[in-house]
Backbone atoms as SQL, in Angstrom:
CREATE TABLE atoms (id INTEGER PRIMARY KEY, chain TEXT, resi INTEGER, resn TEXT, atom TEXT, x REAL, y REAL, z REAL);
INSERT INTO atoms VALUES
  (1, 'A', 1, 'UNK', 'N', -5.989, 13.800, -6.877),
  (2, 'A', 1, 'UNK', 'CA', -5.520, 12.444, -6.688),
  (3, 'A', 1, 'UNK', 'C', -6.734, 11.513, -6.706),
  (4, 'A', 2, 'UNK', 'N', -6.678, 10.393, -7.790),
  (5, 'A', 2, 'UNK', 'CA', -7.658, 9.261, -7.344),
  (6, 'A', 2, 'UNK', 'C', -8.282, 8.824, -5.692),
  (7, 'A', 3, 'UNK', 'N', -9.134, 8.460, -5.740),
  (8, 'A', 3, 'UNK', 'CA', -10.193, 8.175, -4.270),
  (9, 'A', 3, 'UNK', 'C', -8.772, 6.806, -3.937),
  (10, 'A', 4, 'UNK', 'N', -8.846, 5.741, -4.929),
  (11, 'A', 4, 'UNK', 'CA', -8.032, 4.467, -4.416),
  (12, 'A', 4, 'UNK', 'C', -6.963, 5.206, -3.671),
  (13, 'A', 5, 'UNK', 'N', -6.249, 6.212, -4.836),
  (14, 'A', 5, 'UNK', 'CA', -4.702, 6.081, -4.656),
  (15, 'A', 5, 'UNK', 'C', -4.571, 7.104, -3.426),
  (16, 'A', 6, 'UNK', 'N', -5.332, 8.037, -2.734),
  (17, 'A', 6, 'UNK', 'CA', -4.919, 8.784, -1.629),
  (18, 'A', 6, 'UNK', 'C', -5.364, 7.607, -0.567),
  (19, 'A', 7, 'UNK', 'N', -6.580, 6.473, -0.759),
  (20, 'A', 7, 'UNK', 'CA', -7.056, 6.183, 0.175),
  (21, 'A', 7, 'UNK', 'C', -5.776, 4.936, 0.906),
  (22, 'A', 8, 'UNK', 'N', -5.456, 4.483, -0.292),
  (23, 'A', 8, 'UNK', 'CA', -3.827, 3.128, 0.238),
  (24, 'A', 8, 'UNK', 'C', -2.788, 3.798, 0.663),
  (25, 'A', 9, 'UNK', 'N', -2.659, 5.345, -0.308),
  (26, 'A', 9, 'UNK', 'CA', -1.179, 5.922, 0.535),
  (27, 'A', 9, 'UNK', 'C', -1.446, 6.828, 2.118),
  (28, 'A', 10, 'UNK', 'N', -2.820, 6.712, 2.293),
  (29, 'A', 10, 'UNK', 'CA', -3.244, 7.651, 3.831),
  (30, 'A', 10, 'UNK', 'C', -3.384, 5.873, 4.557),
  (31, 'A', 11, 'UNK', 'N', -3.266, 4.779, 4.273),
  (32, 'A', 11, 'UNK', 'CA', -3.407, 3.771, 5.060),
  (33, 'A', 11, 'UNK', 'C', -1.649, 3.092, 5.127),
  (34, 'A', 12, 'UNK', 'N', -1.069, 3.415, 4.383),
  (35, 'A', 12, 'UNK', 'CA', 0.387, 3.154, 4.170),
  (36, 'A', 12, 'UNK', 'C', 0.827, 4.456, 5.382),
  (37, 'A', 13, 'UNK', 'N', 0.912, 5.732, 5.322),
  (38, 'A', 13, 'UNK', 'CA', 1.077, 6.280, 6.109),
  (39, 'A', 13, 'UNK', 'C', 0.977, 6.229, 7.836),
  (40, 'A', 14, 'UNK', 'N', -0.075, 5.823, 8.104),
  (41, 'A', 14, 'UNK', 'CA', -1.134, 5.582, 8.817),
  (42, 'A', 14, 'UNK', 'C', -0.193, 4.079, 9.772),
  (43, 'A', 15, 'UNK', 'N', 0.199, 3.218, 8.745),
  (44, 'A', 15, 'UNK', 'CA', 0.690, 2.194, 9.284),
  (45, 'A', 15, 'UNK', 'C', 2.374, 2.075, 10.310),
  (46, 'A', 16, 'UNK', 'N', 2.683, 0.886, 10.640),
  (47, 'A', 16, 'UNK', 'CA', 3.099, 0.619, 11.526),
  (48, 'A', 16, 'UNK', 'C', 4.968, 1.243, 10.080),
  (49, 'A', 17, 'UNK', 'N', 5.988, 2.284, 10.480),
  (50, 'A', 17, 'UNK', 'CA', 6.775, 2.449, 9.688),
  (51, 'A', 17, 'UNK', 'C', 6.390, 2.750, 8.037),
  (52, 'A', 18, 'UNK', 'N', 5.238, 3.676, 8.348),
  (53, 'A', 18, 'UNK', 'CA', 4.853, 3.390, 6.475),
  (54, 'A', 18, 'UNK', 'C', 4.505, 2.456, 6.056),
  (55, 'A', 19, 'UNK', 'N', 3.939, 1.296, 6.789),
  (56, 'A', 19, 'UNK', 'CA', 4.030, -0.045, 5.750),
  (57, 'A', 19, 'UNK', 'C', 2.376, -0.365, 5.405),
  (58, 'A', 20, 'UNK', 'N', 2.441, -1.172, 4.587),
  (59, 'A', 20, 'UNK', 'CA', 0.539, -1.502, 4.099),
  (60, 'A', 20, 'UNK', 'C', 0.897, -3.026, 3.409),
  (61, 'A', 21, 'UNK', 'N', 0.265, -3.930, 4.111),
  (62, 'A', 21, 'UNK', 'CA', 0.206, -5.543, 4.159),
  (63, 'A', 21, 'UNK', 'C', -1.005, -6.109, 3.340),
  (64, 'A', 22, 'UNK', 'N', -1.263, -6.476, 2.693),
  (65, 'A', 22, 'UNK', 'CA', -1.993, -7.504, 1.974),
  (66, 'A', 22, 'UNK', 'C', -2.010, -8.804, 1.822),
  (67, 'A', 23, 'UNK', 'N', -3.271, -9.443, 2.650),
  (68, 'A', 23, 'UNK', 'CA', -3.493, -10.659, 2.195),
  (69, 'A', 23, 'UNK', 'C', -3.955, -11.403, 1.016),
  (70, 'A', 24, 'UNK', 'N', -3.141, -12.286, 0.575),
  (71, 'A', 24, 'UNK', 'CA', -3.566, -13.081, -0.664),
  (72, 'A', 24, 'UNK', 'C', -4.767, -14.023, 0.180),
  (73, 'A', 25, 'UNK', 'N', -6.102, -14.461, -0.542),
  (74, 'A', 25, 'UNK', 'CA', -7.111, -14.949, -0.539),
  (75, 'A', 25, 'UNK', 'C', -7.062, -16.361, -0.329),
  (76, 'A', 26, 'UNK', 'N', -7.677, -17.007, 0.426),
  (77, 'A', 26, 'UNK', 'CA', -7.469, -18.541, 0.239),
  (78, 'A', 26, 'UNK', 'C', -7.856, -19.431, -0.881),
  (79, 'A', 27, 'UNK', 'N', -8.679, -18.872, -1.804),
  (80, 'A', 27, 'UNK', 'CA', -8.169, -19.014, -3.213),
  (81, 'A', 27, 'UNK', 'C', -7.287, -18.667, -4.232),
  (82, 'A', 28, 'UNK', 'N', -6.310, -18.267, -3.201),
  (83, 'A', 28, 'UNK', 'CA', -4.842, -17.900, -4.067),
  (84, 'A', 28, 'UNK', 'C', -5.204, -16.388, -5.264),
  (85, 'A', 29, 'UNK', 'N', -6.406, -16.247, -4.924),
  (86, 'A', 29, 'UNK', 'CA', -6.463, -14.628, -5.390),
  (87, 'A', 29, 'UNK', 'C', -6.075, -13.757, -4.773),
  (88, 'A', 30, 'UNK', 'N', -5.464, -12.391, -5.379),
  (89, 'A', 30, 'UNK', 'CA', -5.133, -11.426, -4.624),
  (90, 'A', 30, 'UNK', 'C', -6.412, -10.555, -4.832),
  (91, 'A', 31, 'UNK', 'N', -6.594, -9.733, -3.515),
  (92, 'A', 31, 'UNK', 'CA', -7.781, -8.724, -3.612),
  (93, 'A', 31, 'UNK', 'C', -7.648, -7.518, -4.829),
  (94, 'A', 32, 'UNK', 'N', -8.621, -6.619, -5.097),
  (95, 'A', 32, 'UNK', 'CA', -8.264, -5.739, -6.280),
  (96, 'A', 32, 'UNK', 'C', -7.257, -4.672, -5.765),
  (97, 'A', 33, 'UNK', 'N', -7.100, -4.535, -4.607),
  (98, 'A', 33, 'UNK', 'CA', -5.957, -3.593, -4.306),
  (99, 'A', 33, 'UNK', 'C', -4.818, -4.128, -4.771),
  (100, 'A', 34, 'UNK', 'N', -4.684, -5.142, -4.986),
  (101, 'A', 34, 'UNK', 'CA', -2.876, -5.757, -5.265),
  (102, 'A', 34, 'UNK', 'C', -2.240, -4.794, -6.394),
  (103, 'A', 35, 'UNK', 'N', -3.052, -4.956, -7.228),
  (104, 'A', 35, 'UNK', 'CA', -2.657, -4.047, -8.479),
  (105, 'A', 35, 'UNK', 'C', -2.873, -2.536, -8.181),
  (106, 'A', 36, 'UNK', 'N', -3.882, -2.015, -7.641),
  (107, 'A', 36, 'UNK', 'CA', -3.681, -0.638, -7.641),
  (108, 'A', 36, 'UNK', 'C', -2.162, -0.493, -6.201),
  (109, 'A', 37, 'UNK', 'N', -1.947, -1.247, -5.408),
  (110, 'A', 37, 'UNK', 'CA', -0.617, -1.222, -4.823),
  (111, 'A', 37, 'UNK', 'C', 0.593, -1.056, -5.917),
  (112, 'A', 38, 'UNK', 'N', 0.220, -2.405, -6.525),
  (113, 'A', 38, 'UNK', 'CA', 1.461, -2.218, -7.508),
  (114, 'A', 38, 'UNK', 'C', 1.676, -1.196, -8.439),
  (115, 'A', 39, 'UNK', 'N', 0.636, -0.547, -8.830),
  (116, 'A', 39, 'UNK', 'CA', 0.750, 0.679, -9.797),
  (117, 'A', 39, 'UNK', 'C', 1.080, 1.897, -8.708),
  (118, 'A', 40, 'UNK', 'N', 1.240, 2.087, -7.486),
  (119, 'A', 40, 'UNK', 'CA', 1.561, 2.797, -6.557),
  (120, 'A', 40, 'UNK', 'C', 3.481, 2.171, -6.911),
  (121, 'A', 41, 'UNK', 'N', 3.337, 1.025, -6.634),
  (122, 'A', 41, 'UNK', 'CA', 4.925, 0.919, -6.822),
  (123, 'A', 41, 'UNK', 'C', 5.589, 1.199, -7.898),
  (124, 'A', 42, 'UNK', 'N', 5.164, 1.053, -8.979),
  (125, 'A', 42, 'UNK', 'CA', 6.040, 1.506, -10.186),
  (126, 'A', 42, 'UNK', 'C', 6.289, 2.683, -10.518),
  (127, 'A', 43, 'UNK', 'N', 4.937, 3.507, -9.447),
  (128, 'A', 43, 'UNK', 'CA', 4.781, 4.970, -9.837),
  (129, 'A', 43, 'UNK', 'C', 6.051, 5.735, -8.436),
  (130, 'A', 44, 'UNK', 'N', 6.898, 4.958, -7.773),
  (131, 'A', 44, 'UNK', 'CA', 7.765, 5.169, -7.073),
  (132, 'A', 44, 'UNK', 'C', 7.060, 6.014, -5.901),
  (133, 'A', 45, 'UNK', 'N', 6.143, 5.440, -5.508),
  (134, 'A', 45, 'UNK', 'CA', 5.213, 6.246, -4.205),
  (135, 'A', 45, 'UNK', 'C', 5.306, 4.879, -3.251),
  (136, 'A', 46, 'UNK', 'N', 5.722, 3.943, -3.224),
  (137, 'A', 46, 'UNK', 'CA', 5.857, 2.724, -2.416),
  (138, 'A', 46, 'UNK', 'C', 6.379, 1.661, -3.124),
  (139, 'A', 47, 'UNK', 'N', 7.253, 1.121, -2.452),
  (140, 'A', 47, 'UNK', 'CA', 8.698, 0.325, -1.646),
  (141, 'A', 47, 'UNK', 'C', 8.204, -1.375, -1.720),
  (142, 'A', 48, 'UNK', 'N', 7.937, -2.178, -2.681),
  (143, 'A', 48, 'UNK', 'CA', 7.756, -3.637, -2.569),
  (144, 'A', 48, 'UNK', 'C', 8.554, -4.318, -1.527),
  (145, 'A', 49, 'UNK', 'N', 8.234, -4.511, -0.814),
  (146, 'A', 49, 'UNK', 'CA', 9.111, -5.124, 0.779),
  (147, 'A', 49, 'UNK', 'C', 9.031, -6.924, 0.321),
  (148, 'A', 50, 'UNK', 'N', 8.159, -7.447, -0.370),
  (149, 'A', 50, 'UNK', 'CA', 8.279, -8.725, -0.873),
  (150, 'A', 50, 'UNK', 'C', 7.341, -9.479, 0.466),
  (151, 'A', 51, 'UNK', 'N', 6.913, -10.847, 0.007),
  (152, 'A', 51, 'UNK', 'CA', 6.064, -11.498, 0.664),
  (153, 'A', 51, 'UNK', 'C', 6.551, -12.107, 1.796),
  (154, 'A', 52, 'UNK', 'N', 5.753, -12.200, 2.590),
  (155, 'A', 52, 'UNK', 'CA', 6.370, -13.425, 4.471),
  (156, 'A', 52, 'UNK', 'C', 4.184, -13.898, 4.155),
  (157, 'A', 53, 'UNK', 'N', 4.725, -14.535, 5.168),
  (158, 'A', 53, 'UNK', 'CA', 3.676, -15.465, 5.438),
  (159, 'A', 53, 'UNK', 'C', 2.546, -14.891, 5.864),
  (160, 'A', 54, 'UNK', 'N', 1.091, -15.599, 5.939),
  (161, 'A', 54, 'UNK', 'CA', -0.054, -15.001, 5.974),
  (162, 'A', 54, 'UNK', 'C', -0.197, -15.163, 7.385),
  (163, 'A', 55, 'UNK', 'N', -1.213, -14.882, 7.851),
  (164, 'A', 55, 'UNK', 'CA', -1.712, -14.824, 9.183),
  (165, 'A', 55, 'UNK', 'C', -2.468, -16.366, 9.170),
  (166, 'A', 56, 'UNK', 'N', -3.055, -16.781, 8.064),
  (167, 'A', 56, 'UNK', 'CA', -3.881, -18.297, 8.084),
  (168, 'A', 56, 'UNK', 'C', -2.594, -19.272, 8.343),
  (169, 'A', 57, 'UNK', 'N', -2.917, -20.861, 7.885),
  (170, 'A', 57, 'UNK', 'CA', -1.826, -21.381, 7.599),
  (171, 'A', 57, 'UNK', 'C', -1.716, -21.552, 5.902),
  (172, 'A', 58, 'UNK', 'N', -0.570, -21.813, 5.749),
  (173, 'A', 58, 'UNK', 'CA', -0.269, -21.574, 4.390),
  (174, 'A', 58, 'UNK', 'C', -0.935, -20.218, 3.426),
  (175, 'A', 59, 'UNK', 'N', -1.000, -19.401, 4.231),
  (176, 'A', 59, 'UNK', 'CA', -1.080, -17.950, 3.563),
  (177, 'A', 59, 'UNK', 'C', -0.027, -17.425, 3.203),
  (178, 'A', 60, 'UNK', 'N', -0.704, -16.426, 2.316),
  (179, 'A', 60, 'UNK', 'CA', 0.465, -15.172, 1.622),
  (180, 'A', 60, 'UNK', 'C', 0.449, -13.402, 1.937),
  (181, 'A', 61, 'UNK', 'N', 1.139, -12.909, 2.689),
  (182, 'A', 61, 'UNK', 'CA', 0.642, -11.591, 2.664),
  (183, 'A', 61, 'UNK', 'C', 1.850, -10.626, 1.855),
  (184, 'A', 62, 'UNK', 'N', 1.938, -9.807, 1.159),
  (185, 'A', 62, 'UNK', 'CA', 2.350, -8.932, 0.574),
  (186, 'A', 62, 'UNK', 'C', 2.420, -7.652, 0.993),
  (187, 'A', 63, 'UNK', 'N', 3.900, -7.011, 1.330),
  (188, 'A', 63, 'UNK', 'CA', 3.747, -5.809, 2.179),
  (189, 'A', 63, 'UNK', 'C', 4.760, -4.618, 1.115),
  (190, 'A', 64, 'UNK', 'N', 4.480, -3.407, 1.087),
  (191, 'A', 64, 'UNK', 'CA', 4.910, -2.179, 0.534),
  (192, 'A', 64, 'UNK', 'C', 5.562, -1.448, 1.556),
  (193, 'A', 65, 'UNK', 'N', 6.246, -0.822, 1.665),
  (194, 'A', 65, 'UNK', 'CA', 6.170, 0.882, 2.436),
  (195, 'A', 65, 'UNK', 'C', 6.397, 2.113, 1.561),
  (196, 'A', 66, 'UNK', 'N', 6.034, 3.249, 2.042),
  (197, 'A', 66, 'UNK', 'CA', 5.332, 4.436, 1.622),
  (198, 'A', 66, 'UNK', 'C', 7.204, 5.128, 1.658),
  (199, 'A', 67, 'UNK', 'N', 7.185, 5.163, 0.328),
  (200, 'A', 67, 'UNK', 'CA', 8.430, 6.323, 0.375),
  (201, 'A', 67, 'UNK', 'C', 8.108, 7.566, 0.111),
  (202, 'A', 68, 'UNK', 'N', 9.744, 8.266, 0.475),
  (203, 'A', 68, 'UNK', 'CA', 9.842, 10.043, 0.842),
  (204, 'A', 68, 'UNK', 'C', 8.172, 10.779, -0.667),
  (205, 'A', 69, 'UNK', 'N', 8.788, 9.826, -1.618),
  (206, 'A', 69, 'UNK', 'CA', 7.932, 10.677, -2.778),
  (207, 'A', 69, 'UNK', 'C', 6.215, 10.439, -2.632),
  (208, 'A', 70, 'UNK', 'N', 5.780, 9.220, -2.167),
  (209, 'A', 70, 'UNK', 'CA', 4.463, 8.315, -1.706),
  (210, 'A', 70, 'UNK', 'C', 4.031, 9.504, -0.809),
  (211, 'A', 71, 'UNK', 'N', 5.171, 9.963, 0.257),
  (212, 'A', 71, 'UNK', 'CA', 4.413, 10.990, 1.487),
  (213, 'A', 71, 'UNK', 'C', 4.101, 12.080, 0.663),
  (214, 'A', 72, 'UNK', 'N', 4.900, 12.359, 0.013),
  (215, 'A', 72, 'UNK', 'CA', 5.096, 14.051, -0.488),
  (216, 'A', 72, 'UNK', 'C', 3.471, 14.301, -1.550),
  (217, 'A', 73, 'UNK', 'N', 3.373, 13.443, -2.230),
  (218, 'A', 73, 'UNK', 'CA', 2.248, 12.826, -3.166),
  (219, 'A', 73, 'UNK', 'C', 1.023, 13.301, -2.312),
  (220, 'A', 74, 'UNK', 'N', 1.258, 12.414, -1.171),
  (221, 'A', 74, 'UNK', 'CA', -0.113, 12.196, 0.051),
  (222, 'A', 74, 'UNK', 'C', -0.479, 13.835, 0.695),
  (223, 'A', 75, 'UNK', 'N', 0.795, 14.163, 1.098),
  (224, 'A', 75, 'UNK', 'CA', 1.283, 15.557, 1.258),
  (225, 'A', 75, 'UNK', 'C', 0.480, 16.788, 0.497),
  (226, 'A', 76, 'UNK', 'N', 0.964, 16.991, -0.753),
  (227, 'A', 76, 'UNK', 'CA', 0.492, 17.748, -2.081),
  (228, 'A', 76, 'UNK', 'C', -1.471, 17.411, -2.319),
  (229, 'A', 77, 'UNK', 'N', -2.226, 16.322, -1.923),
  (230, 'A', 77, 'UNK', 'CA', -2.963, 16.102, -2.098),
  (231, 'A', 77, 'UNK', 'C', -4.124, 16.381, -0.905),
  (232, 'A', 78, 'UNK', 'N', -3.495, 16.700, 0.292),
  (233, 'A', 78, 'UNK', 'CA', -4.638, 17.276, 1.530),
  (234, 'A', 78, 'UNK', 'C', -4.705, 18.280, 1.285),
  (235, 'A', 79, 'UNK', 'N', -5.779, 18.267, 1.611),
  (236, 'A', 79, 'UNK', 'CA', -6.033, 20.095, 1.651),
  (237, 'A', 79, 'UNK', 'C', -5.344, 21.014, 2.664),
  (238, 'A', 80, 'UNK', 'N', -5.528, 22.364, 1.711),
  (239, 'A', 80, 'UNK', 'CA', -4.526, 23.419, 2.285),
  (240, 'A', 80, 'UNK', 'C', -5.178, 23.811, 4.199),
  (241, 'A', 81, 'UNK', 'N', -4.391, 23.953, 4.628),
  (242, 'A', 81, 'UNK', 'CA', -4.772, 23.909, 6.128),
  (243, 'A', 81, 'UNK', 'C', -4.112, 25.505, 6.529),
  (244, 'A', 82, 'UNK', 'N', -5.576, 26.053, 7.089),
  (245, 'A', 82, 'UNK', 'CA', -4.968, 27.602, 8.005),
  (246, 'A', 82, 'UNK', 'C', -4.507, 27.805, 8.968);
């Protein structure tokens, strides 16, 4: 498994219900994770939950959660344990 893609789905895991939040930038950029998120979503390993508000004012944050296949992925990719 890619370094990105175990490292967002062990922080999606990790989170509050599976979930992993992203803030949009106060230059209305999104950080480079946005896209490797979104290529997590199309790849049906996480759940686009859609945007609510940022923590600034007039912010944007963007939240996912980690579905059954996202765990199983995360799952298949730790190492074997004795």
């Amino acid at each position: 498994m890619i370094d990105h893609r175990r490292r967002l789905l062990s922080r999606a895991a990790l989170g509050t219900e599976g979930r992993i939040t992203l803030e949009r930038a106060p230059d209305r950029a999104w950080p480079g994770d946005h896209s490797r998120l979104c290529a997590l979503e199309n790849d049906g390993d996480l759940l686009f939950l859609g945007e609510q508000p940022g923590s600034r004012p007039g912010g944007v944050a963007a939240a996912w959660c980690l579905t059954p296949q996202g765990r199983a992925a995360l799952l298949d990719a730790s190492p074997a344990r004795a």
